[in-house]
Short mmCIF file of the C-alpha atoms (twelve columns), coordinates in Angstrom:
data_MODEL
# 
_entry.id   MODEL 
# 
loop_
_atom_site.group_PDB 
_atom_site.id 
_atom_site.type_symbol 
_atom_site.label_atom_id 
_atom_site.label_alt_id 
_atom_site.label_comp_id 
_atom_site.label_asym_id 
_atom_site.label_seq_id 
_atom_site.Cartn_x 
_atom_site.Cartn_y 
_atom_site.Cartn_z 
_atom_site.pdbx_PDB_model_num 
ATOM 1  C CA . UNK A 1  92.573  229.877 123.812 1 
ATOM 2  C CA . UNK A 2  91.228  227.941 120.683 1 
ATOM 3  C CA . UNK A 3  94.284  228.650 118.828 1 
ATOM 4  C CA . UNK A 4  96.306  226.951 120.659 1 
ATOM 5  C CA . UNK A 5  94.282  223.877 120.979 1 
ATOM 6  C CA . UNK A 6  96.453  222.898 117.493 1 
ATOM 7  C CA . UNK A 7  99.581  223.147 119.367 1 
ATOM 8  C CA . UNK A 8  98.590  222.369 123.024 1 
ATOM 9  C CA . UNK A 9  97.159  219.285 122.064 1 
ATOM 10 C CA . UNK A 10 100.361 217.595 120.555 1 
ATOM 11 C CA . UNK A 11 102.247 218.889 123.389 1 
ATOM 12 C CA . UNK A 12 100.533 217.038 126.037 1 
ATOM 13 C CA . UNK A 13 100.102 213.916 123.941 1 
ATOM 14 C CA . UNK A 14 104.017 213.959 123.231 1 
ATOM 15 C CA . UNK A 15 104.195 214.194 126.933 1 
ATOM 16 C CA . UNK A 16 101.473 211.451 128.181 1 
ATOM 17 C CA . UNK A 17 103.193 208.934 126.081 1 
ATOM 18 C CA . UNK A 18 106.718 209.903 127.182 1 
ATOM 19 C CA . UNK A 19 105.446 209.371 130.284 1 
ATOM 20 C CA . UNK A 20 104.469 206.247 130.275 1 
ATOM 21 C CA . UNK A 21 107.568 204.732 128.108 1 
ATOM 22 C CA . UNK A 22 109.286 206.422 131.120 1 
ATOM 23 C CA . UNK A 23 107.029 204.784 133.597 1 
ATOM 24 C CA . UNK A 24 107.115 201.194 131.828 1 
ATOM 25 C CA . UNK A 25 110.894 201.494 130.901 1 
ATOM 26 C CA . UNK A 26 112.447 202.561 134.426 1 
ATOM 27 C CA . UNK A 27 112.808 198.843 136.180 1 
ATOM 28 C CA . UNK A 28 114.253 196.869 133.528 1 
ATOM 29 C CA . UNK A 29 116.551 199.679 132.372 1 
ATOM 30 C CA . UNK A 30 117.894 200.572 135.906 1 
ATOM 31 C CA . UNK A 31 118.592 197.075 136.236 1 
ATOM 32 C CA . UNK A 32 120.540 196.656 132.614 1 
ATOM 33 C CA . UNK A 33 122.410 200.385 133.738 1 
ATOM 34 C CA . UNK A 34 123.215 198.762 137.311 1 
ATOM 35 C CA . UNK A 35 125.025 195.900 135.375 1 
ATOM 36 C CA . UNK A 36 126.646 198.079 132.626 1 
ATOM 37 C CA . UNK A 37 127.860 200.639 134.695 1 
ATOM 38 C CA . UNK A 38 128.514 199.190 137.579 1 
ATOM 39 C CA . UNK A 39 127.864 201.358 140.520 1 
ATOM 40 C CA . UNK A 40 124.704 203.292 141.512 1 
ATOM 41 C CA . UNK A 41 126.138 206.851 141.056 1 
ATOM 42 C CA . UNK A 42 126.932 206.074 137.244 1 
ATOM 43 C CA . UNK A 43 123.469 204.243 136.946 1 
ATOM 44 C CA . UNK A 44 121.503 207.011 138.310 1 
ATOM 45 C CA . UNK A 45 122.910 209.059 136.279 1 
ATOM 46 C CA . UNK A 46 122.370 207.480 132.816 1 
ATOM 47 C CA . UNK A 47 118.724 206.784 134.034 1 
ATOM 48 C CA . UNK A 48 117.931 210.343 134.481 1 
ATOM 49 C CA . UNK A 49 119.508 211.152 130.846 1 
ATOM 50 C CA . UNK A 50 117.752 208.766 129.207 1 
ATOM 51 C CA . UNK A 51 114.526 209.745 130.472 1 
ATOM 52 C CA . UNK A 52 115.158 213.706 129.685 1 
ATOM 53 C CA . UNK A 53 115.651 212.648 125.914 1 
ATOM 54 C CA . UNK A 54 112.632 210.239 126.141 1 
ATOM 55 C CA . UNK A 55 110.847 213.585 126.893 1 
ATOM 56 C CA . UNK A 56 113.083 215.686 125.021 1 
ATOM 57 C CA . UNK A 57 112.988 214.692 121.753 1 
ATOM 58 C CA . UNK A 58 109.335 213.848 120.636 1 
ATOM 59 C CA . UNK A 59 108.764 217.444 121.961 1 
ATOM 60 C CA . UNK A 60 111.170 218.839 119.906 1 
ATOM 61 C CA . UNK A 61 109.830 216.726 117.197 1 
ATOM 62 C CA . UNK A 62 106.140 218.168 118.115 1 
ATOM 63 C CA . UNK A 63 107.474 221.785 118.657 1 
ATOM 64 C CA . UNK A 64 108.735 221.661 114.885 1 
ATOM 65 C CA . UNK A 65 106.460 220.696 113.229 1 
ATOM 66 C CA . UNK A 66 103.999 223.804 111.506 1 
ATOM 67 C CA . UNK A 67 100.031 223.106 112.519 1 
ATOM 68 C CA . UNK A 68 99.157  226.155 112.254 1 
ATOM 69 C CA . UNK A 69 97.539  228.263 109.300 1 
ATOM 70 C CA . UNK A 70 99.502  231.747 108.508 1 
ATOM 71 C CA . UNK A 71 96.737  233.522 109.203 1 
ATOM 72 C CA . UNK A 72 96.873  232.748 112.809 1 
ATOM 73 C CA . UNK A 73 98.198  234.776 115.589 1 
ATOM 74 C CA . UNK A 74 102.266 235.402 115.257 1 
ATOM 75 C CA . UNK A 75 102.131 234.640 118.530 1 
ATOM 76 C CA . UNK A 76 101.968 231.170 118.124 1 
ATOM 77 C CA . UNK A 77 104.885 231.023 115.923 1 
ATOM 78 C CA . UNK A 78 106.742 233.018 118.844 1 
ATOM 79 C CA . UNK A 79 105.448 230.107 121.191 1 
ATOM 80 C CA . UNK A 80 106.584 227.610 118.372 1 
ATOM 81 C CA . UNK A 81 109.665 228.863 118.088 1 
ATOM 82 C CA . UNK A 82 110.558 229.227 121.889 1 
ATOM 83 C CA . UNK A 83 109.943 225.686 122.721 1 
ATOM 84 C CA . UNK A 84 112.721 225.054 119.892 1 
# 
């Protein structure tokens, strides 16, 4: 388990902080979607893809970047490589 502390660790920090742009981000930007798209279908829908790449992309960011040493498990860089 203490090998993947190096790549666990980023993971869930990528997430917490997606998180909470997500959580402080949702009112004002479902009110600025309401009044450029104009009905709640098309806002709803932009909402939810903007939040998916909010998570998306830091963890694609964190998932390619190399932490760990060579001489770790392969493994890891199978786990690495999956969440790319």
């Amino acid at each position: 388990m203490t090998a993947f502390l190096p790549f666990i660790i980023p993971v869930l920090y990528s997430l917490l902080i997606s998180a909470a742009i997500s959580a402080v981000m949702a009112k004002p930007l479902r009110r600025l979607l309401g009044d450029v798209c104009g009905t709640d279908e098309r806002a709803n829908f932009w909402m939810l893809y903007v939040i998916v790449l909010i998570f998306a992309v830091p963890l694609t960011a964190v998932s390619g970047i190399s932490i760990f040493n060579p001489n770790e498990l392969a493994m890891l860089n199978v786990v690495q490589r999956t969440f790319l």
